[in-house]
LOBAFI-247570 format. One record per residue: x, y, z of N, C-alpha, C in turn. Coordinates in steps of 0.02 Angstrom, whole numbers, plus 50000, padded with zeros to 5 digits. Layout:
! residues N
XYZXYZXYZ
...
! end
This chain:
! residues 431
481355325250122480975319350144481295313050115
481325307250143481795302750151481195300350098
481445294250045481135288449972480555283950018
480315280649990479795276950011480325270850044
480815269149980481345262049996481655264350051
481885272150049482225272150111481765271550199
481175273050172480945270550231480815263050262
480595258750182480785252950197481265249250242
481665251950217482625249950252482735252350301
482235256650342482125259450400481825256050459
481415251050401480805246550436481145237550430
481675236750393482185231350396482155227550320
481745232150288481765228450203482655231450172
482785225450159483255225850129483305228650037
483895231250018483755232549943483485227749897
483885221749913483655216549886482905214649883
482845215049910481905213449930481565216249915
481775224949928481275228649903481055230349832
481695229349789481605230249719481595223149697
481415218149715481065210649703480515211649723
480125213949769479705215049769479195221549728
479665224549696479215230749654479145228149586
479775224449567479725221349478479145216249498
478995213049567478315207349548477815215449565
477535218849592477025222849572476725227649512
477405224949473477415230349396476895225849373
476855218249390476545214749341475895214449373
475495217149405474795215049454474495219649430
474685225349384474055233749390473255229349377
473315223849316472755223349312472445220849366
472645215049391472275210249448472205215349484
472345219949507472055224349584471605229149552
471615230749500471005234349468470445230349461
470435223449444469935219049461469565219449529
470175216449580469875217249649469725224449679
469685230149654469335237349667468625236149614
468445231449550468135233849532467595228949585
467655223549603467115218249648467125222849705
467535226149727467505229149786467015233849796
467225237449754466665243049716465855240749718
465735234249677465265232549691464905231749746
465245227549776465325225549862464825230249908
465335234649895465155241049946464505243949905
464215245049858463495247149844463035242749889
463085234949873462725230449886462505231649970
463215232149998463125234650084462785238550085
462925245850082462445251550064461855250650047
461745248950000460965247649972460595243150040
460975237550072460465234050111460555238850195
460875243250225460735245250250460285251550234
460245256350196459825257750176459055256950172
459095252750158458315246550125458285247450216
458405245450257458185246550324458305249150367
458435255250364458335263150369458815263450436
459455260050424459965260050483459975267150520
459825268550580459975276250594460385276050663
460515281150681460855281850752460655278250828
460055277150807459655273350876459995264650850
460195262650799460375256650788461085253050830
461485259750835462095260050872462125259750922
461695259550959461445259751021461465250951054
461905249751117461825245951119461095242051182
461205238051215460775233851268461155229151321
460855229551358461135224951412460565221551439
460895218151500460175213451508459905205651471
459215205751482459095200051416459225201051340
459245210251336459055210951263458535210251255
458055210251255457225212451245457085218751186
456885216751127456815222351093457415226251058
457795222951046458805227451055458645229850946
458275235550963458395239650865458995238350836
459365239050893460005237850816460245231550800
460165228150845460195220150830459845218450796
459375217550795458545215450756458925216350680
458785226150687458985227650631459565224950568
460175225350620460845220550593460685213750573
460425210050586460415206550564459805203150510
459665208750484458995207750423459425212450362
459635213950385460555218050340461005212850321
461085209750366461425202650346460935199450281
460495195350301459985193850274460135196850198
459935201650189459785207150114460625205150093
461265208050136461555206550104461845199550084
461775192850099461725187750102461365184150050
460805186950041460365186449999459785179150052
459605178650096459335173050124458825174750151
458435171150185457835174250214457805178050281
458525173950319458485177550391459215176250403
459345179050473460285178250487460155179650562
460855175650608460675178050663461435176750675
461685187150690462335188750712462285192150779
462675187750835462635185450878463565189350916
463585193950949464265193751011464285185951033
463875183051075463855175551102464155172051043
464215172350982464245166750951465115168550936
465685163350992466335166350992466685166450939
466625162550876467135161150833466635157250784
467235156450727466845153150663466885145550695
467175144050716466815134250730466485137350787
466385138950823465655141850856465155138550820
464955144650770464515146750732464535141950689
464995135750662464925130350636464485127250660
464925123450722464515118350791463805121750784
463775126450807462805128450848462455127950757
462795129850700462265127350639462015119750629
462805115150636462745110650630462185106050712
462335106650770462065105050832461305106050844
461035111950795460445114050800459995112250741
460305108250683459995105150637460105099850619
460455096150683460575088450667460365084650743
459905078450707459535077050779459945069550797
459875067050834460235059550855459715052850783
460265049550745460085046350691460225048350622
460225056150632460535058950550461155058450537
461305057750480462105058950444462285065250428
463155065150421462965069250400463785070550365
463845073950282464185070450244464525077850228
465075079150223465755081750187465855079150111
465655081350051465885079350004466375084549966
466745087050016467535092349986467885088350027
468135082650053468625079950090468355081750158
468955080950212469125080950258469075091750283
468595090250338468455097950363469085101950390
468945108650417469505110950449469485106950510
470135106850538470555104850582469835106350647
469875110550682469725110150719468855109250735
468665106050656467855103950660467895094950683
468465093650681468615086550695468475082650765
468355088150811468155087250897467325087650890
467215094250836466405094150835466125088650794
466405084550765465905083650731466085074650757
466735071250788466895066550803467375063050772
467445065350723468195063650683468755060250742
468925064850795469545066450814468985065050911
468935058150919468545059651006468325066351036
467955068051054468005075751114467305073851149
467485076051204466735079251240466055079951226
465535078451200464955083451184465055083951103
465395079251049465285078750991464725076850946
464695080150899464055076150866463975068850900
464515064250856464395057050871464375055650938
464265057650989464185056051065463365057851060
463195060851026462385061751019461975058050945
462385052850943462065048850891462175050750812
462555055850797462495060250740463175056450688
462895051450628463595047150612463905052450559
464395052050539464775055750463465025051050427
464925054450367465335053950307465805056850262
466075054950217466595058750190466715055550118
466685062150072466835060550011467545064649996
468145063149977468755065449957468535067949863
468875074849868468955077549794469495074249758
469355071449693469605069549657470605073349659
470965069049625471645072849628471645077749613
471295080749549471345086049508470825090649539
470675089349603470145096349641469335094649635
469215090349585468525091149557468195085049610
467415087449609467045084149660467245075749600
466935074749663466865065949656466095063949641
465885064849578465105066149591464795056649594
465135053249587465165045849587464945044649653
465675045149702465575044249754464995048749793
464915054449795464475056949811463765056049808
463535053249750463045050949739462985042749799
463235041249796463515034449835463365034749908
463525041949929463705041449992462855044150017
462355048849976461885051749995461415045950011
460955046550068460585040450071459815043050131
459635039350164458915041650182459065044850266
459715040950285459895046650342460315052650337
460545054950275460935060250264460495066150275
460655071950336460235075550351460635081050317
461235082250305461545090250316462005087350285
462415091950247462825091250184462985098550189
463845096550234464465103650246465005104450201
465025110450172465315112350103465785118650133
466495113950145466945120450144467065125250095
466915131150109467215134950032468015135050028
468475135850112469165138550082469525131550094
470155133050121470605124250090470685125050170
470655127650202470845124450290471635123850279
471905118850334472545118050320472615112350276
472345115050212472545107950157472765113350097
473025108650026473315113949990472785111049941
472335111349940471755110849890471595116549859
471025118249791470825123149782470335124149813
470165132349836469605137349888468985135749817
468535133849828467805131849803467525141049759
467385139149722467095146449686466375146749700
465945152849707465245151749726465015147749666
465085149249607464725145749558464945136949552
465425135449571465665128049612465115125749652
464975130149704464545128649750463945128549729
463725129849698463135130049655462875125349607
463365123749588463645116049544463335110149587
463695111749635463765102449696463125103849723
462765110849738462335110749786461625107849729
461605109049675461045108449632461295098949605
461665097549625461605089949609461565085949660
461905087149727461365084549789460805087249802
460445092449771459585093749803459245088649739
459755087649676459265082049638459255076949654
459495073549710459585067249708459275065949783
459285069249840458975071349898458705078749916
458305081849908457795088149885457735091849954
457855088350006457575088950069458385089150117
458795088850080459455088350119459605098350146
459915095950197460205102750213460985107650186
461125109750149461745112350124461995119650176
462275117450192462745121850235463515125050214
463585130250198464255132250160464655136350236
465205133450259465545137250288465925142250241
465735148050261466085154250196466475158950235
467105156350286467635158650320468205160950285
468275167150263468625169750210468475170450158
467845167950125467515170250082467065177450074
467105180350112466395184150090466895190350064
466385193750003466525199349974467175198549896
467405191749928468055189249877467585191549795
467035188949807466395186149746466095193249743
465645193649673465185196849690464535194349707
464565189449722464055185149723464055178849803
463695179049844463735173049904463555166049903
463575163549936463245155549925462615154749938
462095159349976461635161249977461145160349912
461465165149863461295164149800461545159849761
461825152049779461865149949743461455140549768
461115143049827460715139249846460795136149904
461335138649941461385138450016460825138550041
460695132450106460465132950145460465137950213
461095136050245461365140650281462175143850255
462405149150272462745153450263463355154250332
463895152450350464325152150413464725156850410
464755159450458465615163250462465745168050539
466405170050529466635172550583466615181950591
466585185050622466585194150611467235193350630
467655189750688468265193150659468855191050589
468465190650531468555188250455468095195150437
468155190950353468105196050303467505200450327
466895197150356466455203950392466385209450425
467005207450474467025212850508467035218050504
467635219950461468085223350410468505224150468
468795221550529469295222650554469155226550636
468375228750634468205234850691467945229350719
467385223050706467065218050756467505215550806
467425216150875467925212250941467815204950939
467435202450901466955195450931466515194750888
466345187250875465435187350832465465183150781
464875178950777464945175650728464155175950686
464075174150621463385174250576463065165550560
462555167150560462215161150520461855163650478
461755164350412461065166050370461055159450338
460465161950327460125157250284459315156350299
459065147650272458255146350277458085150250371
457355151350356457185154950431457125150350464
456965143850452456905138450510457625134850519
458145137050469458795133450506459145139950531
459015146350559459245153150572458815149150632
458255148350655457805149250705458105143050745
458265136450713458545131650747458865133650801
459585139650752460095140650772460085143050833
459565149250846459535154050890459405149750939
458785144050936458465140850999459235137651034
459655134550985460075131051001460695139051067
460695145351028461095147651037460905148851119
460205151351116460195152051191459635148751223
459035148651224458635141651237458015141151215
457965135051222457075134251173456535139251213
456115141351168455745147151191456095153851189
456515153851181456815161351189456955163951117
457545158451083457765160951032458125167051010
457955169450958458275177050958458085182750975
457455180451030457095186151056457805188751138
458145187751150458355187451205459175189251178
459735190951197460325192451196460665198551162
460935201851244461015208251232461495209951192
461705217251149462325217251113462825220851148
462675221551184463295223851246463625229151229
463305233151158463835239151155464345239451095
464315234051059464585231150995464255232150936
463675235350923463235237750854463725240250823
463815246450845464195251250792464815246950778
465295243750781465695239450759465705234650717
465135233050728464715227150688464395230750625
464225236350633463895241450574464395245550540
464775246950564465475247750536465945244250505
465885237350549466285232350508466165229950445
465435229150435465125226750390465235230850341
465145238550358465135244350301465705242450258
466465243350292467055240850286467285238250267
466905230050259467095222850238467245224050167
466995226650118467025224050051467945227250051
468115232750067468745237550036469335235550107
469165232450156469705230450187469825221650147
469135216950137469465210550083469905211950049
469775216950006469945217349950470715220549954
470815222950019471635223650030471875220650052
471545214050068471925209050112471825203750042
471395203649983471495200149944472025203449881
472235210049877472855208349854473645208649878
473445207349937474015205149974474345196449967
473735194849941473635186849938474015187249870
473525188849807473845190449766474675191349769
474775197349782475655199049789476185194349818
475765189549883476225185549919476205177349855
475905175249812475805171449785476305173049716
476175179849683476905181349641477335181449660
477685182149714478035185449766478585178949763
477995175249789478545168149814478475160849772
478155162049698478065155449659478715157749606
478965163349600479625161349551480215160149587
480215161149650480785158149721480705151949705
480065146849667480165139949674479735136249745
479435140549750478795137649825478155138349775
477795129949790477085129949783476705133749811
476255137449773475805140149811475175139649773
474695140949815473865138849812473675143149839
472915148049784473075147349711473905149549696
474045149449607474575152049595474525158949573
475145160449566475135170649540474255171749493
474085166949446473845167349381472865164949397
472835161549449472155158949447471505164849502
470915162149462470505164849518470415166049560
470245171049624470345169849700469765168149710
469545164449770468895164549784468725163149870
469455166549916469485167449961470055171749975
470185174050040471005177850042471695175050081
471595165950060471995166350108472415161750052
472985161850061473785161650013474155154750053
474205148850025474525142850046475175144550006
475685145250036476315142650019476875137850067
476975131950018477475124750045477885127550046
478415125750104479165125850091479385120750109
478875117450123479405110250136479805108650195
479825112150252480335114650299479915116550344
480035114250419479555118150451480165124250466
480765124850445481285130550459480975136050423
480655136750352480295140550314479715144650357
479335136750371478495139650395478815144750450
479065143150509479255145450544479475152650540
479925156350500480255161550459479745165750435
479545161750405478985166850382478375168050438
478215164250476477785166950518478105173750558
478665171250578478985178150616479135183950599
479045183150535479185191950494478675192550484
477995188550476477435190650491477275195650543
477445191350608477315195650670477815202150657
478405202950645478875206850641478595213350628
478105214050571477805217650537476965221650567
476965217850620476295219550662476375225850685
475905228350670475565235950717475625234350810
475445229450838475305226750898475695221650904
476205220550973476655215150969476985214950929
477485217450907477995219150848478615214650880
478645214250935479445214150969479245203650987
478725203350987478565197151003478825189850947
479055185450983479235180450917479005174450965
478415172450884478185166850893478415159450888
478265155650909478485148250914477805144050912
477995138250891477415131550877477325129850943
476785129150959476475125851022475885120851002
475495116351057475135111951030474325117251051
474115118450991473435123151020472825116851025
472425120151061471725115351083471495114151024
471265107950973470805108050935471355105450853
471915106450869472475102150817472935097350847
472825092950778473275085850786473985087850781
474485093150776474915092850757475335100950809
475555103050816475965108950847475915114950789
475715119950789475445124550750475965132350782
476035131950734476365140550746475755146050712
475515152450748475345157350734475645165050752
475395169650694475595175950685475295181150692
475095183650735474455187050729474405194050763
474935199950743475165203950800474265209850795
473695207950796473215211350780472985214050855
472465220550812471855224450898471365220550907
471225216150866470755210550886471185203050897
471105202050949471505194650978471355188750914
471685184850890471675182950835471125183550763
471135189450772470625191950686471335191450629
470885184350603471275184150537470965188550468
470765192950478470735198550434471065202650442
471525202450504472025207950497472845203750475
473375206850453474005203550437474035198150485
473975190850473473995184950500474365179350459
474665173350483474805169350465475005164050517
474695156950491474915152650526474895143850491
475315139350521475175133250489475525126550535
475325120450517475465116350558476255114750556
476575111750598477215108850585477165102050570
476925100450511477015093150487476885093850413
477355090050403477255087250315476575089350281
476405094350229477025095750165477305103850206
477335104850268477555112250298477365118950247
476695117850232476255123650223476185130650269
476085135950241476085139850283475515143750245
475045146950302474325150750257474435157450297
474225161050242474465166450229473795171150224
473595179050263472665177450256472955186350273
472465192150281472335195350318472875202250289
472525207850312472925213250311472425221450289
472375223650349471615229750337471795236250299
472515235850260472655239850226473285237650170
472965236350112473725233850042474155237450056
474325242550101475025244650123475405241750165
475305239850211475165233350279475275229850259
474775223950198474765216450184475365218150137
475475221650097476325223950084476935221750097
476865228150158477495226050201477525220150250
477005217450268476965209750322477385203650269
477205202850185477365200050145478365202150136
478275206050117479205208650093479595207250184
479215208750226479645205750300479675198250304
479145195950289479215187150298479795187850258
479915188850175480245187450132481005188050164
481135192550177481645194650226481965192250265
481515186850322481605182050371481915176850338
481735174950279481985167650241482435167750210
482565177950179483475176850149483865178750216
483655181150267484095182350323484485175150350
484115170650330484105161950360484405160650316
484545161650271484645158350223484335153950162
483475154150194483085147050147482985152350081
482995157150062483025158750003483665164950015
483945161849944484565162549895484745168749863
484275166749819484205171149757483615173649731
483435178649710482795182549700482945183649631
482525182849593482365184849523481865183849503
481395185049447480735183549415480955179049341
480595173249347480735168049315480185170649246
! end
């Protein structure tokens, strides 16, 4: 039977690479014993809340139609709830994506006259159409809804000055990114969030806190839920899914901003009494099962790609050494020749679309031409080996996803590959 390396070199890892890449995993035993031991946790916590509501085979079952009565929906999502820690949640097929599920939190709890304030900087990219940043269609501000914006200090830390400054008697809702979007900031820790959220409820008591937690969940042992979230955001095809969800997005949180949501999702009077699951439970009950031990291989993939490529002399965010508190891996090169490179040994490395090579195009919803990587069974689930980033200054590239540390592995040592094949890296050694 042929070496593990030799299969590598089978698969296009070069020697070089491969034993640069094993002297940086000599040094990680502890950090991935960490992320098995949250994982570990993780997965009780799931368990225990399906459990607690007596998930059984009739739950799997899907509905068509209005959905009238749909058990496993109902059910799923009071599972959310428990695990969430909130009072109610409403996970939704209809709800297509995480700015979906942004928009309809934000649209359904903000009326024409309210504000409504960012104090982590500037949102992801493509909340900039929803919310009016950036003109569009059917934006908040076309319905009266003004914003604000507080920028984090240089050194990451809130601006509690300005913040205080900016809260006032029309500030309705107060949106708290947890991860960095396409910025190279630090990803927010729940107990961070917990921090900012308990010094705007002292100063406005009645404000709404909303945590988009898109790549956050499971990182923690702990959610934003519990740390005084209002509402709770995110996407199933992310860390929830665990990789099996086709579609879907969550809201938990307070029952009257869950109930907003629903009226908003499908229409007043109906709410969440109405929308079928088309056949997607068990995926969704699976995914969820899933979520904690597929993060946690896609978070030390993050890990590995961050040792990997900070003694090459590339910034990266976090570095080899700091806390995670999401799974997705910023590394600059400065070059969109880099970003580029590495996206393609991204794809290179895909289970699905292997032979495919990506290029920057201008996607709906960014200011700038964006290259993505995404050779996944779910049409862009960045929980599976993904990467993508804008082509403009500082040529960041984010780095997210992978449903098995064998996978997020090898997707990492192929990018690497792409950039000494090019030439943008030289020389390999551990500094």
């Amino acid at each position: 039977m042929e070496s593990l390396q030799e299969m590598y070199a089978r698969m296009g890892i070069g020697k070089q690479v491969y034993e640069y890449g094993e002297s940086v995993l000599e040094k990680l035993a502890g950090r991935f014993s960490e992320i098995d031991r949250i994982a570990e946790y993780n997965q009780m916590k799931v368990v225990k809340a399906m459990q607690e509501q007596k998930v059984s085979e009739a739950c799997l079952l899907g509905t068509t139609g209005y959905g009238y009565n749909d058990l496993g929906r109902d059910t799923l999502e009071v599972v959310y709830a428990g695990i969430f820690h909130t009072e109610d949640a409403l996970v939704r097929p209809q709800i297509t994506c995480g700015t979906h599920a942004l928009a309809l939190a934000l649209m359904s709890n903000l009326r024409p006259g309210d504000e409504l304030l960012s104090p982590v900087g500037k949102p992801y990219d493509t909340l900039e159409e929803v919310i009016g940043i950036r003109p569009s269609r059917g934006s908040l501000q076309e319905y009266g809804v003004t914003y604000r914006q507080v920028d984090l200090l240089p050194d990451g830390q809130f601006d509690y000055e300005n913040i205080r400054k900016a809260l006032n008697e029309k500030t309705r809702l107060v949106t708290i990114q947890r991860s960095k979007g396409y910025q190279t900031r630090p990803t927010l820790s729940v107990d961070r969030i917990g921090e900012l959220i308990s010094f705007i409820k002292r100063i406005k008591s009645d404000v709404i806190c909303m945590v988009d937690n898109c790549y956050g969940e499971f990182v923690e042992t702990i959610e934003p839920g519990e740390a005084g979230a209002d509402m709770v955001v995110g996407s199933l095809i992310k860390n929830p899914g665990g990789g099996l969800a086709p579609i879907g997005g969550y809201i938990a949180g307070k029952r009257e901003c869950v109930e907003n949501a629903a009226f908003r999702l499908t229409s007043p009077g109906l709410g969440k009494e109405v929308g079928a699951s088309l056949g997607v439970l068990k995926d969704f009950y699976q995914g969820i099962f899933l979520a904690p031990t597929v993060t946690a291989s896609a978070l030390k993939g993050a890990v590995f790609a961050a040792n990997l490529y900070e003694p090459l002399g590339f910034a990266v965010v976090p570095d080899g050494r700091e806390s995670r508190h999401d799974i997705i891996q910023a590394i600059t090169f400065g070059s969109p020749e880099g970003v580029i490179a590495f996206c393609q040994g991204i794809q290179a490395a895909a289970p699905v679309d292997s032979h495919v090579t990506p290029e920057p195009w201008n996607m709906p919803g960014y200011d700038a031409e964006v290259i993505m990587a995404a050779g996944a069974f779910v049409s862009g689930s960045s929980i599976e080996l993904s990467a993508d980033g804008p082509i403009k200054p500082p040529y960041a590239v984010y780095f997210q996803g992978g449903l098995t540390w064998a996978h997020a592995k090898f997707g990492i040592l192929k990018s690497l590959q792409f950039l000494v094949d090019r030439g943008i890296v030289q020389e390999m050694r551990l500094s």
